[in-house]
C-alpha positions as CSV (number, residue, x, y, z in Angstrom):
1,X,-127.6,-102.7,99.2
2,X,-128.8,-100.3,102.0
3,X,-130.7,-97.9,99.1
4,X,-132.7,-95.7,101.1
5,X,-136.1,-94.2,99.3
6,X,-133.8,-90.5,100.8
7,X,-130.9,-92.2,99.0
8,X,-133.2,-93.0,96.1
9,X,-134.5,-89.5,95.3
10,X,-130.9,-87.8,95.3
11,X,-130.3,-90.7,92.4
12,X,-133.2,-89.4,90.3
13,X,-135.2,-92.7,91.7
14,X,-138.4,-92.8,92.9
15,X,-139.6,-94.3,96.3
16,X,-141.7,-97.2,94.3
17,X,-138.5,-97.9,91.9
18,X,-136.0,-98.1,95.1
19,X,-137.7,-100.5,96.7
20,X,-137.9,-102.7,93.4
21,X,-134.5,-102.4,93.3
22,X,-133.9,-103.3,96.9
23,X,-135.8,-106.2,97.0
24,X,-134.0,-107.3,93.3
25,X,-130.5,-106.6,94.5
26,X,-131.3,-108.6,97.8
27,X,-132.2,-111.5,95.8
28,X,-129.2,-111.0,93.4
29,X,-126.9,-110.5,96.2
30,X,-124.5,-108.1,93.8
31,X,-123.7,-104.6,94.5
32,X,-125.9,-101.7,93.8
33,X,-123.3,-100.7,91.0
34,X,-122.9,-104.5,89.4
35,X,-126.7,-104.3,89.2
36,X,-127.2,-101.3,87.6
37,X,-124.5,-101.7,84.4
38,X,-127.0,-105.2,84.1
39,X,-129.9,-103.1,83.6
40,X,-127.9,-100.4,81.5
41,X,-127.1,-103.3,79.5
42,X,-130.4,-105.1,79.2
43,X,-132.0,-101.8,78.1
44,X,-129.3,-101.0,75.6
45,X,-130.0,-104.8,73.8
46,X,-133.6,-103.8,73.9
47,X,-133.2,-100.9,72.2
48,X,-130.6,-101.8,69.6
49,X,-132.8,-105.0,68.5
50,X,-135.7,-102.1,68.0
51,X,-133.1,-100.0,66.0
52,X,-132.5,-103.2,63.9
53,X,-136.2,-103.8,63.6
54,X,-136.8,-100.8,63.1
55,X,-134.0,-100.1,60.5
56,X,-134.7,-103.9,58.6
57,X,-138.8,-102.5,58.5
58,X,-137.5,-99.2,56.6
59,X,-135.1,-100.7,54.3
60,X,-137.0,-103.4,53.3
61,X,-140.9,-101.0,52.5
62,X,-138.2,-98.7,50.9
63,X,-136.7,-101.6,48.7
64,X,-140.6,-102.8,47.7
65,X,-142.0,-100.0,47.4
66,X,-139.1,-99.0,44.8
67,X,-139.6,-102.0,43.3
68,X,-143.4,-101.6,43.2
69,X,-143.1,-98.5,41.5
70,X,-141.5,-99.9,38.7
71,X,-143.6,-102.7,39.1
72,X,-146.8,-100.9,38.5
73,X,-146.1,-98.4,35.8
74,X,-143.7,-100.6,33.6
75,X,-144.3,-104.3,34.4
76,X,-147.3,-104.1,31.7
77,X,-148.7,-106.9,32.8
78,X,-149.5,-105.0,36.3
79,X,-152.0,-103.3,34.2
80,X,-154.5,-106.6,33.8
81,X,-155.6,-105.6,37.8
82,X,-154.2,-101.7,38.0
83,X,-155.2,-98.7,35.8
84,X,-152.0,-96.7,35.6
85,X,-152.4,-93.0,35.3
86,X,-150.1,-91.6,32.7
87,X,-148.2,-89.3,34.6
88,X,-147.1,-91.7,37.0
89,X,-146.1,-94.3,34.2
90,X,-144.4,-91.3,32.6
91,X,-142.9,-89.6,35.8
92,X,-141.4,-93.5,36.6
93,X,-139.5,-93.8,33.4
94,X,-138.2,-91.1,33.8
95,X,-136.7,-91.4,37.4
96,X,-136.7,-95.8,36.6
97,X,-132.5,-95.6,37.4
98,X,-133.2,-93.8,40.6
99,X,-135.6,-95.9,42.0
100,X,-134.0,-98.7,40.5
101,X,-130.9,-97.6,42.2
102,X,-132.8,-96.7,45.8
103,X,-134.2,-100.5,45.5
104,X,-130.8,-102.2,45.2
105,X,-129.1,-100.6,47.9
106,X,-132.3,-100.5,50.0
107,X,-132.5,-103.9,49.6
108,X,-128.7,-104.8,49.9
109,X,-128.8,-103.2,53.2
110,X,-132.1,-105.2,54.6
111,X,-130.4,-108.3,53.7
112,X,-126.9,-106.5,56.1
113,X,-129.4,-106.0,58.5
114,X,-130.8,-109.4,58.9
115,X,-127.5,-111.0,58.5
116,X,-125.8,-109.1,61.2
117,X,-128.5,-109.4,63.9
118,X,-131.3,-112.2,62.8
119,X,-133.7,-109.9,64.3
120,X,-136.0,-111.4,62.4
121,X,-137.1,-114.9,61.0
122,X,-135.8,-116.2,57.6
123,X,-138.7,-116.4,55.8
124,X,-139.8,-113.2,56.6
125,X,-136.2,-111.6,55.4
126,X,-137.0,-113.9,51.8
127,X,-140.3,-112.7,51.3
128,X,-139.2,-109.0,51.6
129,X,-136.4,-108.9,49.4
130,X,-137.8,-112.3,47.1
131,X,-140.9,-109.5,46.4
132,X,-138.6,-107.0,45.7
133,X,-136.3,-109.1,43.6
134,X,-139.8,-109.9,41.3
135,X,-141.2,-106.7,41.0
136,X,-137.6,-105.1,40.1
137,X,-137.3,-107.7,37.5
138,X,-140.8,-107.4,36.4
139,X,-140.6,-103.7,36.2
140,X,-136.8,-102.8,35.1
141,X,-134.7,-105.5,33.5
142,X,-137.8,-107.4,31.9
143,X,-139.2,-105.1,29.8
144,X,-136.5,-104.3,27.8
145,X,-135.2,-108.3,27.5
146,X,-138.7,-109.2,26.8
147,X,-139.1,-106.5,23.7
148,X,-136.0,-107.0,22.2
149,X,-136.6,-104.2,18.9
150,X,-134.7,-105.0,15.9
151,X,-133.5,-101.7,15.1
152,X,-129.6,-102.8,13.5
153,X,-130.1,-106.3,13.2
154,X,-133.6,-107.0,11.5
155,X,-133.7,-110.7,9.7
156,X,-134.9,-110.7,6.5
157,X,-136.0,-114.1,4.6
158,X,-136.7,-114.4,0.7
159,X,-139.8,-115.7,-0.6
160,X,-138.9,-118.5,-2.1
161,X,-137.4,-120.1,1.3
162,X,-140.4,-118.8,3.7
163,X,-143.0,-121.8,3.5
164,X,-139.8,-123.8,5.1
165,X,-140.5,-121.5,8.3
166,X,-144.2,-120.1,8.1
167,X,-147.5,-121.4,7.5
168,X,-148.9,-119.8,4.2
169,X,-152.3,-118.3,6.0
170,X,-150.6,-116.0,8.3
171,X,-151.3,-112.6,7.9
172,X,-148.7,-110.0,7.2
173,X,-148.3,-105.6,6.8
174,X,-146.3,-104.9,4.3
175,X,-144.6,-102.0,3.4
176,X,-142.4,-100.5,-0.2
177,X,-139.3,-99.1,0.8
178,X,-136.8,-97.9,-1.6
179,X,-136.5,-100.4,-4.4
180,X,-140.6,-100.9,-5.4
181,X,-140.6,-104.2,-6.7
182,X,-139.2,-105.6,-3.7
183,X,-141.9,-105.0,-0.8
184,X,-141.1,-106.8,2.5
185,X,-143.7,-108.5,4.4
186,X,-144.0,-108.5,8.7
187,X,-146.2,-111.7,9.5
188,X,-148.0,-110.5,12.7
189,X,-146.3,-113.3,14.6
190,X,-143.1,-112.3,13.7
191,X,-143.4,-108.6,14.6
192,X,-145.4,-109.4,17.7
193,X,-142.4,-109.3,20.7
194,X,-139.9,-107.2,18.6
195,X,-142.8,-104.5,18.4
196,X,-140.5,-102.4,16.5
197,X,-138.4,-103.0,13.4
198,X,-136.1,-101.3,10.9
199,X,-138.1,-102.0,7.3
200,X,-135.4,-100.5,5.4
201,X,-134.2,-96.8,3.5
202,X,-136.2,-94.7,1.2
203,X,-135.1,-93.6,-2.0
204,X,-133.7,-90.9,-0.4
205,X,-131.9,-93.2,2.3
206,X,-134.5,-92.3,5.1
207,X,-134.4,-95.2,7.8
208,X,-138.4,-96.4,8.0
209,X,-138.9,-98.5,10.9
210,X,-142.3,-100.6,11.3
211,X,-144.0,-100.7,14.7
212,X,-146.8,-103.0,15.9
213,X,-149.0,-103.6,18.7
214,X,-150.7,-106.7,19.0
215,X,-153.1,-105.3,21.4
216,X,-154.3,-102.8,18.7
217,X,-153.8,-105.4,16.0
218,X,-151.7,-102.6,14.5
219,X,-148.7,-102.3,12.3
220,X,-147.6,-98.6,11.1
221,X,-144.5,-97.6,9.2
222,X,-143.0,-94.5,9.8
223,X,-139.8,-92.5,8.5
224,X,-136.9,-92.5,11.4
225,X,-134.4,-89.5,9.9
226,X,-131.5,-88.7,12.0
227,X,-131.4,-86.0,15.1
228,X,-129.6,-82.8,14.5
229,X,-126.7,-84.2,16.5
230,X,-126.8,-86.8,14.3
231,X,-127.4,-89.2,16.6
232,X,-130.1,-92.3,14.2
233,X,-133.7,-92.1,15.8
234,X,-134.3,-95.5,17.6
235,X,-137.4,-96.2,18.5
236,X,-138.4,-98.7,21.4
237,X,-141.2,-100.3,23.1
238,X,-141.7,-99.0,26.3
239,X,-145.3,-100.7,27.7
240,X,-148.8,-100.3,26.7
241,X,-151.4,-97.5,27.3
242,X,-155.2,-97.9,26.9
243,X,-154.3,-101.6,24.9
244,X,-151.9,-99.4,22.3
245,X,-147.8,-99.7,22.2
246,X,-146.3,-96.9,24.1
247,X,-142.7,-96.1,22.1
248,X,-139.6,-94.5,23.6
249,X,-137.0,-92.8,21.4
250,X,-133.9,-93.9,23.0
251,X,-131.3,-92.0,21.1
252,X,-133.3,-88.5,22.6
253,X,-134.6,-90.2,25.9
254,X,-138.5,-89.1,24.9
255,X,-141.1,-90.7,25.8
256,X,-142.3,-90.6,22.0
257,X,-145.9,-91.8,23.5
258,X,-148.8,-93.8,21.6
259,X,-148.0,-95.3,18.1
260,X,-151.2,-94.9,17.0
261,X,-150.4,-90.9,17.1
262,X,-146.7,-90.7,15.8
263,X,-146.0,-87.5,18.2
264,X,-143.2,-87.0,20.1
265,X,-145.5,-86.5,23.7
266,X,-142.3,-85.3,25.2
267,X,-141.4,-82.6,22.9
268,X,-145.3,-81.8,22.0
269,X,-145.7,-81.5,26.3
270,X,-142.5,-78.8,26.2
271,X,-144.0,-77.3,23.5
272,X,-147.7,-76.9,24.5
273,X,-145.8,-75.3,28.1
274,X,-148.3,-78.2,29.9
275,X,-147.9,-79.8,32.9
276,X,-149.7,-83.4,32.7
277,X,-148.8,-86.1,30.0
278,X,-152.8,-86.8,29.9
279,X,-152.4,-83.4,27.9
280,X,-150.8,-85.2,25.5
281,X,-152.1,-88.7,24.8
282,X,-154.8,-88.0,22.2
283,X,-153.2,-86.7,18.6
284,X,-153.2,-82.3,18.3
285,X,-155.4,-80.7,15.8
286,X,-153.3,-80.0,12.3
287,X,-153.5,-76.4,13.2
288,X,-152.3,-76.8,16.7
289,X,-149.5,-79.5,15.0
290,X,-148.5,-76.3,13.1
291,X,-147.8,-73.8,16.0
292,X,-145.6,-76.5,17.7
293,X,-143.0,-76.5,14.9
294,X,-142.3,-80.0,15.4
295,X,-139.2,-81.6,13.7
296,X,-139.4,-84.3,11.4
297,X,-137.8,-86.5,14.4
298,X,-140.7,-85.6,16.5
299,X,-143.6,-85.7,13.7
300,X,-142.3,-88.2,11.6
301,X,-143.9,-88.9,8.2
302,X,-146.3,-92.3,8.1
303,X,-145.1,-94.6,5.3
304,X,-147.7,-96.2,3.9
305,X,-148.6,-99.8,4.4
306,X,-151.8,-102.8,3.4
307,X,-152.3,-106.1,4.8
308,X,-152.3,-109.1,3.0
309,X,-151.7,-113.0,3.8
310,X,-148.2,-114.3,3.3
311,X,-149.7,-116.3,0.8
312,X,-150.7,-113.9,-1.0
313,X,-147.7,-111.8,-1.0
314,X,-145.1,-114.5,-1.7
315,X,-147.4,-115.0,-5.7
316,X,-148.1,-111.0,-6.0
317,X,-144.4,-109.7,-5.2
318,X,-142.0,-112.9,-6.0
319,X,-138.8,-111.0,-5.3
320,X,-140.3,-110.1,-1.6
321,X,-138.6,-110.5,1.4
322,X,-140.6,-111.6,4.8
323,X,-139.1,-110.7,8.4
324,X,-138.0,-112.9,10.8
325,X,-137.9,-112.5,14.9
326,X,-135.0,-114.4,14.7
327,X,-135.0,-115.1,18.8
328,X,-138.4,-116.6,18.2
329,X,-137.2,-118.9,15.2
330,X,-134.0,-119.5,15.2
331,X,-133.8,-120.8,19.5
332,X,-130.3,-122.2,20.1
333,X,-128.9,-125.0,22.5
334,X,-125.7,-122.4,23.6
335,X,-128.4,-120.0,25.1
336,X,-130.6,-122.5,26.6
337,X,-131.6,-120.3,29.7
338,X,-132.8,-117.6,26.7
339,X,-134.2,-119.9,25.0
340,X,-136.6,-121.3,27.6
341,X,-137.1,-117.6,28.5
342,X,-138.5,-117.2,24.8
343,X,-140.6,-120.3,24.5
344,X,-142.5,-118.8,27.8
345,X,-142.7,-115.3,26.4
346,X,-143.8,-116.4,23.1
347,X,-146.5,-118.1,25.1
348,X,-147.7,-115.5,27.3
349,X,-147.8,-112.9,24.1
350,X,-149.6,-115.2,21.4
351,X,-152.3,-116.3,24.6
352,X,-152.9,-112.7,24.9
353,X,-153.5,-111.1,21.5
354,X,-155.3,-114.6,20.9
355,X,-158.0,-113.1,24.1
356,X,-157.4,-109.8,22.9
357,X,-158.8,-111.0,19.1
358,X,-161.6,-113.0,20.1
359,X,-163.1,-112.4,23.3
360,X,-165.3,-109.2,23.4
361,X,-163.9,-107.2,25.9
362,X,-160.5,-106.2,25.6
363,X,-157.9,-108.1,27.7
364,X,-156.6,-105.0,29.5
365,X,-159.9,-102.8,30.9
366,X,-158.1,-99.7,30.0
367,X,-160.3,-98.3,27.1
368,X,-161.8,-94.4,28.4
369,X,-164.0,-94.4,25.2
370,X,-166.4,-96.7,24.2
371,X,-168.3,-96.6,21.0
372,X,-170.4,-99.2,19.7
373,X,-171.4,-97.5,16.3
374,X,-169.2,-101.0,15.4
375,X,-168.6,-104.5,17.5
376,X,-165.5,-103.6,19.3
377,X,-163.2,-105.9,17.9
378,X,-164.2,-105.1,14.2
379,X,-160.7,-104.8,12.0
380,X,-161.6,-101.3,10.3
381,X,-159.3,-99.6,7.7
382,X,-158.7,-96.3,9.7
383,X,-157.2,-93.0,8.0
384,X,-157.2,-89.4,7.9
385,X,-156.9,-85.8,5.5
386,X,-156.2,-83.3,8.1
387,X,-158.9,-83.4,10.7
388,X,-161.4,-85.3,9.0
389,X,-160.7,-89.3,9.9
390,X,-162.6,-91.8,8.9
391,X,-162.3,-95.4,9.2
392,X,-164.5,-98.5,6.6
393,X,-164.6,-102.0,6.9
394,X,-163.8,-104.4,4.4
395,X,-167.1,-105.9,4.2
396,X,-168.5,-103.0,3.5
397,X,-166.1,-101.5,0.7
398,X,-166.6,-105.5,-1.3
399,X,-170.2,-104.8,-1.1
400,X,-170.2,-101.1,-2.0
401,X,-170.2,-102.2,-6.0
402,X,-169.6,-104.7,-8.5
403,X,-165.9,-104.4,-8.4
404,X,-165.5,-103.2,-4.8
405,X,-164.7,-99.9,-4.9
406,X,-166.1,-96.8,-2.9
407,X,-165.6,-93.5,-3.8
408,X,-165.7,-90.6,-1.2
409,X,-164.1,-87.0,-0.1
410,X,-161.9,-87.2,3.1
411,X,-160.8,-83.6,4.5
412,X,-161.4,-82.5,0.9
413,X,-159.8,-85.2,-0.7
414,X,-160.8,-87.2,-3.6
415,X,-160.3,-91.0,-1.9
416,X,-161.2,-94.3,-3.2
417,X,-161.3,-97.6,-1.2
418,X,-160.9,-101.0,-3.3
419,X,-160.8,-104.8,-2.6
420,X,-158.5,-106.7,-4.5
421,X,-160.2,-110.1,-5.0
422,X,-156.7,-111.7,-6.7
423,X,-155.0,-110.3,-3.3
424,X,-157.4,-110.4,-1.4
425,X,-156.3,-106.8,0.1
426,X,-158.3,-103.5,0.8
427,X,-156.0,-100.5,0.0
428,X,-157.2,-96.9,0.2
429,X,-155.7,-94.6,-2.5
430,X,-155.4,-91.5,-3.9
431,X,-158.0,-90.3,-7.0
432,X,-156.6,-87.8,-9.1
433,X,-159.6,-85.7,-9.6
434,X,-162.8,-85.9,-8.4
435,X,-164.5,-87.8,-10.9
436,X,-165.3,-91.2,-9.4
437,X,-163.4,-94.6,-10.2
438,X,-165.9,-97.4,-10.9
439,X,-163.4,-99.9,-12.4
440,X,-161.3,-102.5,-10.6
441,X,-158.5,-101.3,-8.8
442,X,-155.2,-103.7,-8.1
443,X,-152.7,-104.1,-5.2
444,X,-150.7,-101.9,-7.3
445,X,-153.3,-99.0,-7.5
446,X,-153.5,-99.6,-11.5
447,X,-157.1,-99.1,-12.7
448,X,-158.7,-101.9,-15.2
449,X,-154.9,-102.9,-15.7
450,X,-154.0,-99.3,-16.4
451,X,-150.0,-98.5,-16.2
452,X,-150.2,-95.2,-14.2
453,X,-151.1,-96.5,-10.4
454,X,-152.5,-94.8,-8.1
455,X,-151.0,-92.8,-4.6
456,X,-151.1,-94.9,-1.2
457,X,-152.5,-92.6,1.2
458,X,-150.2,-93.1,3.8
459,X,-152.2,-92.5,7.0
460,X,-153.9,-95.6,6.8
461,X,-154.5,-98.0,9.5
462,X,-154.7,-101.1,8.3
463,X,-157.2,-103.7,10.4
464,X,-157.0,-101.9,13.5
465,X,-159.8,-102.9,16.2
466,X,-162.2,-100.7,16.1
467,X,-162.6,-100.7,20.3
468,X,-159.0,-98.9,20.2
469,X,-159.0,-96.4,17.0
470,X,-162.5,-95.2,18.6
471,X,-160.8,-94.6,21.7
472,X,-158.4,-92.5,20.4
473,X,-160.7,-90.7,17.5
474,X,-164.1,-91.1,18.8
475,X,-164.8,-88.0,16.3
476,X,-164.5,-90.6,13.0
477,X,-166.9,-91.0,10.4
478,X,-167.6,-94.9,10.1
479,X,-168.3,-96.2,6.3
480,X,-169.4,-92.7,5.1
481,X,-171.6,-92.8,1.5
482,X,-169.4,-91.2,-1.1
């Protein structure tokens, strides 16, 4: 105990610190040695409790912040308070089972952390990895559970049994597929959570698959061939994008991008040599189309497609058949966990197309565009010849004549728009030459009960709100005179 400031010095201590230790060691009455390993100890806890801080403060911001990504670029619903840039939404599917992966184990080794060494209150270690645990589910496993397509298993119900499941005003897109007199019919209810839906073979057996976004009020058919490795073409919701359905081809792994321009963003991005999705998220020229050399897989053909009620459709095409989401009809009591699951889903989705249809501003603040040559919830009748796009409104095709038809020249093209007042159905058809049609026109394109129908043109979009279509193709012509 005799420590000497000399002593001291020769120890590496200073004069200040030996006679600290002096005057402890008296008071301890141990040996200089004893005293020492104490403080070698008592500085080693120290510093292993601020390694276990330290460590259980990494893990846990890496396990968030993992999470968060996901959360924020493919929770959807993140987008009611965050605008997501593309490339990041983008860039996070792709690398979603690497952060996905980085969140688990970052996350698995907070809660190690905190077990081992409680260097930290409970509630503190639940809200970190409870935070995680929601915006991993939000952003990774809900998605795909919530948007469950019905590529391979698509239920299909026969007219004469639908009034037992459906109310006879809903309103429904239908599409011809193979056999013409049996056209099948998706109520927007119905299609609203599957988002995506195999309608059925062409002639030709083609798959056609119908995809809808409720946000865009939108339903578009399109033909799904086979890849080269012959792998089928299935088509997926991924999220939403300026209030439009965002679809991923899951048999290629593109990112096949916004419906409402049927191009493969991946492949058009590797073909274009670009380096930003925001390159890609408004529809190419025809003439730069044509220098890509897109496949049919990646530029698939639009199947044409009119809206109707259900009504309507069960009396104009008795042998119809309407779809079904079966897990929103058909709930049973051996999946009740799912089934509660779907009863909230079904919730959240019909209160938000129900805001996104009747307030004015559009539930997600996302549109870059705004044009207010219409109201921005105005269903238009949206379609293009080449370049030229134009969109009318059904109001003002009734009241362009007698019979409600309106003739005019699209990219060219001889075009007529007519309202059914039997069907109560606007359909936008082919003329065959360019003298104009002034006689009714049918559902079934026949002219004053003529045999020969008319062509679908099979660009339309059928009831689309304006707010959106305008956003993408702000260079339409709106109700143009013939």
């Amino acid at each position: 105990a005799n420590v000497t400031p000399e002593l001291g010095s020769k120890v590496f201590f200073s004069p200040m610190l030996c006679s600290m230790l002096r005057r402890m060691f008296r008071i301890s009455g141990l040996s200089l040695g004893t005293n020492i390993a104490h403080i070698i100890i008592l500085v080693t806890m120290s510093l292993t409790q601020l390694m276990n801080r330290i460590a259980f403060g990494v893990t846990g911001a890496v396990a968030v912040g993992s999470s968060g990504f996901l959360f924020r670029d493919l929770a959807d619903i993140s987008q009611w308070v965050i605008h997501t840039d593309r490339d990041d939404v983008f860039w996070t599917f792709q690398y979603r089972h690497t952060l996905t992966a980085l969140s688990v184990v970052s996350s698995a080794a907070n809660s190690a952390i905190w077990y081992n060494t409680k260097c930290f209150p409970l509630p503190l270690w639940a809200a970190v990895n409870g935070t995680s645990l929601f915006l991993f589910f939000s952003g990774y496993v809900n998605p795909a559970f919530m948007m469950r397509p019905r590529n391979k298993n698509a239920v299909f119900v026969s007219n004469d049994k639908i009034f037992d499941l459906l109310k006879r005003d809903e309103t429904v897109i239908v599409t011809q597929v193979g056999d013409s007199e049996l056209p099948r019919a998706f109520p927007d209810s119905q299609v609203l959570r599957p988002h995506v839906v195999r309608a059925g073979t062409t002639k030709t057996g083609v798959p056609v698959t119908m995809t809808y976004c409720g946000l865009t009020h939108l339903g578009m058919a399109f033909e799904t061939p086979p890849h080269k490795d012959g792998k089928d073409m299935e088509l997926a919701p991924l999220t939403q994008l300026e209030n439009n359905l965002v679809l991923v081809d899951r048999a290629s792994g593109h990112i096949f991008g916004q419906q409402i321009n049927g191009v493969d963003e991946t492949r058009l991005l590797d073909t274009i040599a670009g380096t930003s999705q925001n390159v890609t998220k408004r529809r190419p020229t025809q003439e730069q189309l044509k220098v890509c050399h897109l496949l049919e897989t990646e530029l698939p053909k639009e199947v044409a497609s009119w809206r109707m009620t259900l009504d309507n459709f069960v009396r104009t095409y008795p042998k119809g058949e309407v779809f079904i989401n079966d897990y929103k009809m058909y709930k049973g009591i051996r999946k009740p966990i799912t089934s509660l699951y779907d009863v909230f889903i079904d919730a959240i989705f019909e209160t938000t197309v129900h805001l996104q249809a009747t307030q004015k501003e559009p539930i997600f603040p996302t549109i870059q565009h705004v044009d207010d040559r219409l109201p921005p919830k105005e269903l238009v009748w949206a379609f293009n010849v080449g370049n030229d796009y134009v969109a009318v409104t059904e109001r003002f095709v009734r009241g362009s004549s007698p019979n409600g038809v309106h003739n005019l020249l699209v990219g060219g093209m001889p075009i007529v728009a007519a309202w059914d007042s039997v069907a109560c159905s606007l359909g936008i058809w082919h003329r065959p030459s360019t003298d104009l049609i002034k006689d009714i026109v049918d559902i079934r394109g026949r002219v004053n009960g003529q045999k020969e129908p008319l062509e679908r043109l099979s660009t339309v979009k059928n009831g689309a709100f304006w707010m959106v279509w305008a956003n993408f193709f702000p260079q339409t012509r709106v109700n143009p005179e013939a």
